[in-house]
C-alpha positions as CSV (number, residue, x, y, z in Angstrom):
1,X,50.3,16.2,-72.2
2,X,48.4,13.0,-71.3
3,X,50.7,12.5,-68.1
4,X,49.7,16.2,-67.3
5,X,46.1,15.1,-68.0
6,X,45.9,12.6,-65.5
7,X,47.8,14.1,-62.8
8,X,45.0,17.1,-62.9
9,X,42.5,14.4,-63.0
10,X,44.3,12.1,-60.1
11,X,44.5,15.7,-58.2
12,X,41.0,16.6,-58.2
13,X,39.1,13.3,-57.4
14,X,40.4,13.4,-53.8
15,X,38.9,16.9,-53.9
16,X,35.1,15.7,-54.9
17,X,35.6,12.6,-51.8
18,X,36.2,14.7,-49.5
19,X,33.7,17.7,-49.1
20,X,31.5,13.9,-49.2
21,X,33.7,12.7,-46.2
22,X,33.1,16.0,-44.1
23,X,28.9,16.3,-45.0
24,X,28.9,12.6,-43.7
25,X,31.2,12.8,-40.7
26,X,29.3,16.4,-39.8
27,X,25.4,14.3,-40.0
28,X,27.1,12.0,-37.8
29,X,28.0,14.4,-35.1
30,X,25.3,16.4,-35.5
31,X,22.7,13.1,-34.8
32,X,24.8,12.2,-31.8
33,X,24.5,15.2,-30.4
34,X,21.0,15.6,-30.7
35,X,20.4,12.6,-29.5
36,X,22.6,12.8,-26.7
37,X,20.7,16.1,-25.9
38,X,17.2,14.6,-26.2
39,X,18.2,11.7,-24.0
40,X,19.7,14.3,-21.3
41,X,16.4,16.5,-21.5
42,X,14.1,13.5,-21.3
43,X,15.6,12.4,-18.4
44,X,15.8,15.8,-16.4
45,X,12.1,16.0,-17.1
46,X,10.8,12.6,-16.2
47,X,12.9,12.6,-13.2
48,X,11.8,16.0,-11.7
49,X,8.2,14.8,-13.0
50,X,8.5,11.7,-11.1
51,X,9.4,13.7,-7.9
52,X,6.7,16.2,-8.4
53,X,3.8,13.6,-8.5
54,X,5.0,11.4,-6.0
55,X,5.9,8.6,-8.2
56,X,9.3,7.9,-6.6
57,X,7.4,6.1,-3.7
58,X,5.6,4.1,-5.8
59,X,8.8,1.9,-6.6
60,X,9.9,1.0,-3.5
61,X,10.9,-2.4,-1.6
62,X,8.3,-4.3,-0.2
63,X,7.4,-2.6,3.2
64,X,7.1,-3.9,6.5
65,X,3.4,-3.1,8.0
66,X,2.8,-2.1,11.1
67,X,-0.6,-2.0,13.2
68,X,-1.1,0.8,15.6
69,X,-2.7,0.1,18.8
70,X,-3.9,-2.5,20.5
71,X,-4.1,-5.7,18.3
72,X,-7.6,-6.3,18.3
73,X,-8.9,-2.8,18.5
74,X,-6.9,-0.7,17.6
75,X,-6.6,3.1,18.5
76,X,-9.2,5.2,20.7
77,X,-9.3,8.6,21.4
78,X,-10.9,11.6,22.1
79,X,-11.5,13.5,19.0
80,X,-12.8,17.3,18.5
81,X,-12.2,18.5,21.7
82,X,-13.6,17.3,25.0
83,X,-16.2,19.5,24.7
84,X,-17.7,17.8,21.8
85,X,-17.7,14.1,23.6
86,X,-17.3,12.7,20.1
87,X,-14.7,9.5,20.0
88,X,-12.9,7.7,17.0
89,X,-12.4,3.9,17.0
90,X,-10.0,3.1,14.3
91,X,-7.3,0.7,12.9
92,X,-4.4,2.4,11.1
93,X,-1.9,0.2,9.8
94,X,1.6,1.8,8.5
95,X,4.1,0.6,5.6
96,X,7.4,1.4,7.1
97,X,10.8,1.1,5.3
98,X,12.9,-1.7,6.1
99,X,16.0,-0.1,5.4
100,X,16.0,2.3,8.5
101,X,17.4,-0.3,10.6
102,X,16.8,2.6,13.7
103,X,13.0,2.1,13.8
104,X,12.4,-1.8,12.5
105,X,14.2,-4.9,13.6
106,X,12.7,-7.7,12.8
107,X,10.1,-6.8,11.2
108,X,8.8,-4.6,14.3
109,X,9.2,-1.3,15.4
110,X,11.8,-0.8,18.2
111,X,10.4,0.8,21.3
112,X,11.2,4.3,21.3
113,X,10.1,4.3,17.7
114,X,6.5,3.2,18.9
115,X,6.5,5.4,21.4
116,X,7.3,8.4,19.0
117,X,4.9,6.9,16.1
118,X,2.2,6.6,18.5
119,X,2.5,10.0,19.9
120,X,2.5,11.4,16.6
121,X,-0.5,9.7,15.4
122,X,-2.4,10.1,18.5
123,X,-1.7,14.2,18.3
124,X,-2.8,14.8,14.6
125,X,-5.9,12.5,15.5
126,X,-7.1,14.9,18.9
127,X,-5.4,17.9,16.8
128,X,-8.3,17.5,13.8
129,X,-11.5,18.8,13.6
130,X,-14.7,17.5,13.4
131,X,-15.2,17.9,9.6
132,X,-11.6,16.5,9.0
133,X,-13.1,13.1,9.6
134,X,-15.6,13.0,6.6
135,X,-14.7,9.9,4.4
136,X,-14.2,12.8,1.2
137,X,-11.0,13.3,3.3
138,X,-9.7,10.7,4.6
139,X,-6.9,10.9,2.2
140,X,-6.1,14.2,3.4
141,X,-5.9,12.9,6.7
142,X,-3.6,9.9,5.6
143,X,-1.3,12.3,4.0
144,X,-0.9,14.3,7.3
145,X,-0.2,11.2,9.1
146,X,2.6,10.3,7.3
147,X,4.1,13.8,6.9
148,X,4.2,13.8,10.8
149,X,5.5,10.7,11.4
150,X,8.4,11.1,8.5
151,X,8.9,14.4,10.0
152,X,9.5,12.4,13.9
153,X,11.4,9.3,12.5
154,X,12.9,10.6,9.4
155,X,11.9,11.3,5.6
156,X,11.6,8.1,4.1
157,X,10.3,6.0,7.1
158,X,6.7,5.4,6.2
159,X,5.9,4.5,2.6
160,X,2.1,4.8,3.1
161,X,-0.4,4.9,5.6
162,X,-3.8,2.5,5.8
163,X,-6.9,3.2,7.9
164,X,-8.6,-0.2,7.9
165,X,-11.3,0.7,9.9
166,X,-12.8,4.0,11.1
167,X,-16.2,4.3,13.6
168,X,-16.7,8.0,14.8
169,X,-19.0,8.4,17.5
């Protein structure tokens, strides 16, 4: 009976090891998955966060900046209709991407991409109203700026737009 004895005892430690084996092996799946979940949830949200806010543009290559105009001063034009006789004097400078090798060679924009961002600028410029110049929004009219001239050249051709200086008479 002692032989019997131990082979009932031999038989049922296995038994009490491996319930212990599967709990351990199951925690471990279970944490991996949960952390593969949170990592694929956190990113999903920060990236579609990060497009939402505009934070994509903020991490960028260094751009290449581009004065409009004539060197010294700048752009002039007829703003708020010719009725009104009112004219804006200002320097906007553009960050353009280097990458679009279609617009920037050497660090200056080929003709026909002048010509375009010019015509661009020029239009939203006449095309504004009066109030449209107040300082409170000149971001506003920054934004539209570049929207108009991404929309002529291509998305992701101006990084950002500068107005340097801006005399409305």
């Amino acid at each position: 009976m002692a032989d019997e004895e131990k082979e009932v005892e031999a038989e049922s430690e296995p038994k009490k090891k491996s319930p212990i084996i599967l709990i351990v092996v199951l925690v471990v799946v279970g944490l991996v998955l949960a952390a593969g979940i949170s990592f694929f949830v956190t990113t999903k949200l920060m990236a579609d966060t990060a497009v939402e806010s505009g934070a994509s543009n903020k991490f960028h290559d260094p751009g290449v900046f581009v004065k409009l105009g004539d060197a010294k001063e700048g752009i002039l034009v007829n703003v708020g209709g010719q009725k009104t006789g009112k004219f804006l004097k200002t320097s906007i400078i553009l960050e353009m991407n280097p990458g679009k090798k279609e617009i920037i060679e050497e660090g200056k924009l080929l003709p026909v991409a002048e010509t375009k961002v010019m015509d661009t600028v020029l239009q939203v410029l006449r095309s504004a109203k009066l109030e449209e110049f107040d300082a409170s929004k000149q971001d506003d009219l920054k934004k539209k700026i570049k929207e108009e001239v991404n929309g002529q050249l291509g998305e992701g051709s101006v990084y950002d737009v500068y107005i340097t200086s801006f005399l409305l008479q």
